[in-house]
LOMIMI-332877 format. One record per residue (C-alpha): x, y, z. Coordinates in Angstrom, 3 decimals. Example, Ala and Ser with C-alpha at 12.3 -4.5 7.8 and 13.67 -1.06 7.14 Angstrom:
<atoms>
{x=12.300	y=-4.500	z=7.800}
{x=13.670	y=-1.060	z=7.140}
</atoms>
This chain:
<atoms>
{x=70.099	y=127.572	z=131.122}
{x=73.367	y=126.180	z=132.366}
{x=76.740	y=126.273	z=130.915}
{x=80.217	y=125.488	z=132.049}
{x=82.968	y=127.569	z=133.043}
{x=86.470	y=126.024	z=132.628}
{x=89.684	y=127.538	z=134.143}
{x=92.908	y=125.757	z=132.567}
{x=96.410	y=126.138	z=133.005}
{x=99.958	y=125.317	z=132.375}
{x=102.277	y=124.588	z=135.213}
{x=105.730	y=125.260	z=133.160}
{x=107.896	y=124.579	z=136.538}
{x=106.775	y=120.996	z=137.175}
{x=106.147	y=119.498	z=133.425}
{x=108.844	y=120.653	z=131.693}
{x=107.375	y=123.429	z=129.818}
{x=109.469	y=125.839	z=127.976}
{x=108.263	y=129.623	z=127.299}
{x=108.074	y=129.015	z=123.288}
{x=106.234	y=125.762	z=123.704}
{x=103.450	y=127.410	z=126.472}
{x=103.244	y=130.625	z=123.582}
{x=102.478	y=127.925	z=120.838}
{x=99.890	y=126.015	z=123.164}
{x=98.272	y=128.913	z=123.790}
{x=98.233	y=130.067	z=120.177}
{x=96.982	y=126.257	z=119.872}
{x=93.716	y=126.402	z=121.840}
{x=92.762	y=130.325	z=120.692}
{x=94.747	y=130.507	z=117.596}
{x=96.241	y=133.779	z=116.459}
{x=96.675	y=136.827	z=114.064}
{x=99.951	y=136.486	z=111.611}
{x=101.600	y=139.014	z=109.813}
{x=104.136	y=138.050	z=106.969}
{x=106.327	y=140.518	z=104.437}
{x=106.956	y=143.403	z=106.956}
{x=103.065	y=143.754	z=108.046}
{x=101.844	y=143.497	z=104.803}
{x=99.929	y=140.265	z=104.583}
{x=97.436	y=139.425	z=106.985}
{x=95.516	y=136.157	z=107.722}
{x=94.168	y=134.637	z=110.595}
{x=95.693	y=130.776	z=111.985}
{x=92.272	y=129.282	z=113.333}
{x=92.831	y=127.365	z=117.018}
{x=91.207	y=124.383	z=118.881}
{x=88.535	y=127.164	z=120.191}
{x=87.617	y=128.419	z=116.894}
{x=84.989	y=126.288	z=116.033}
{x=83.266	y=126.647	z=119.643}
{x=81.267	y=129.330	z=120.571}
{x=83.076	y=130.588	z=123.448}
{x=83.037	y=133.620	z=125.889}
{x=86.686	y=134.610	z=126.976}
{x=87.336	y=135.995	z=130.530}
{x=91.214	y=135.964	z=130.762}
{x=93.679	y=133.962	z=129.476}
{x=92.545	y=130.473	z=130.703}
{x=89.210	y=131.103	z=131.786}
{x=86.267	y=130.533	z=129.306}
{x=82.480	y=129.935	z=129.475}
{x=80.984	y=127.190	z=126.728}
{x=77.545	y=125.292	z=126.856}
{x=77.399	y=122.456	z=128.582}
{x=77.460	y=120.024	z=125.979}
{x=80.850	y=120.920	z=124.417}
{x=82.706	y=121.239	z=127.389}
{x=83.564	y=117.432	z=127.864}
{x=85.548	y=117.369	z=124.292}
{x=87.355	y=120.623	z=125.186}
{x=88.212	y=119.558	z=128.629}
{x=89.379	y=116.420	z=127.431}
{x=91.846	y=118.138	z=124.729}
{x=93.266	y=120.317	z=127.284}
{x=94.232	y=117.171	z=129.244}
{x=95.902	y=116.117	z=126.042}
{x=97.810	y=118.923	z=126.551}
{x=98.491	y=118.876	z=129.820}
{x=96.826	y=120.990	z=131.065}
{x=95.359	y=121.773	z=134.918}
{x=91.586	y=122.056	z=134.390}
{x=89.030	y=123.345	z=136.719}
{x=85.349	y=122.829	z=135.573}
{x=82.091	y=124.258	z=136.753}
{x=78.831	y=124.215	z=136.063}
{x=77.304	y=127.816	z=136.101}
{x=74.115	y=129.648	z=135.329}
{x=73.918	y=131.717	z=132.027}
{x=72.984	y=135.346	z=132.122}
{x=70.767	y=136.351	z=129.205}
{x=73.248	y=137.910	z=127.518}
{x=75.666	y=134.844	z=127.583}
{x=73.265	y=132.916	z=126.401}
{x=72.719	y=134.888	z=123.563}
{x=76.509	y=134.801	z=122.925}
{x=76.699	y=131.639	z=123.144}
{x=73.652	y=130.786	z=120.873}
{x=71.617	y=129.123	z=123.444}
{x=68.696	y=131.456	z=122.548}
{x=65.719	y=128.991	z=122.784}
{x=62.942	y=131.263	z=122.445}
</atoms>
């Protein structure tokens, strides 16, 4: 089974990108954990990725099946994003994670 490994990134320097506005793209694409009243409150802001099944290398590299890589590639660009794409063979456990298990 094949799946596709995207590397993405934001090149702050030459588009313009200020440090607040790369932290909320970021928080964007994975989403994030917020805290209100002091820590008391909890809840979780879902992100692009969050309906995906994803596997999570680093911060800008992630592995997704083939057939939903085209839509997320295509958002990052929205973003503008640098995007690096490859098509890669699944181990057995990444297929597993990524619910490609089609025995």
């Amino acid at each position: 089974m094949f799946g596709s490994l995207i590397v993405f990134t934001f090149e702050r320097s030459e588009k313009g990108i200020s440090p607040g506005s790369y932290s909320r793209l970021y928080r964007k694409i994975y989403g994030y954990n917020n805290s209100s009243y002091y820590g008391k409150y909890h809840s979780r802001i879902p992100g692009f990725l969050d309906g995906i099944r994803y596997i999570k290398y680093a911060n800008g590299v992630i592995l997704v099946r083939k057939e939903d890589s085209s839509m997320i590639v295509e958002y990052l660009k929205e973003n503008k994003a640098r995007v690096f794409q490859w098509e890669v063979q699944l181990s057995r456990k990444e297929e597993i994670d990524l619910g490609n298990d089609e025995e």
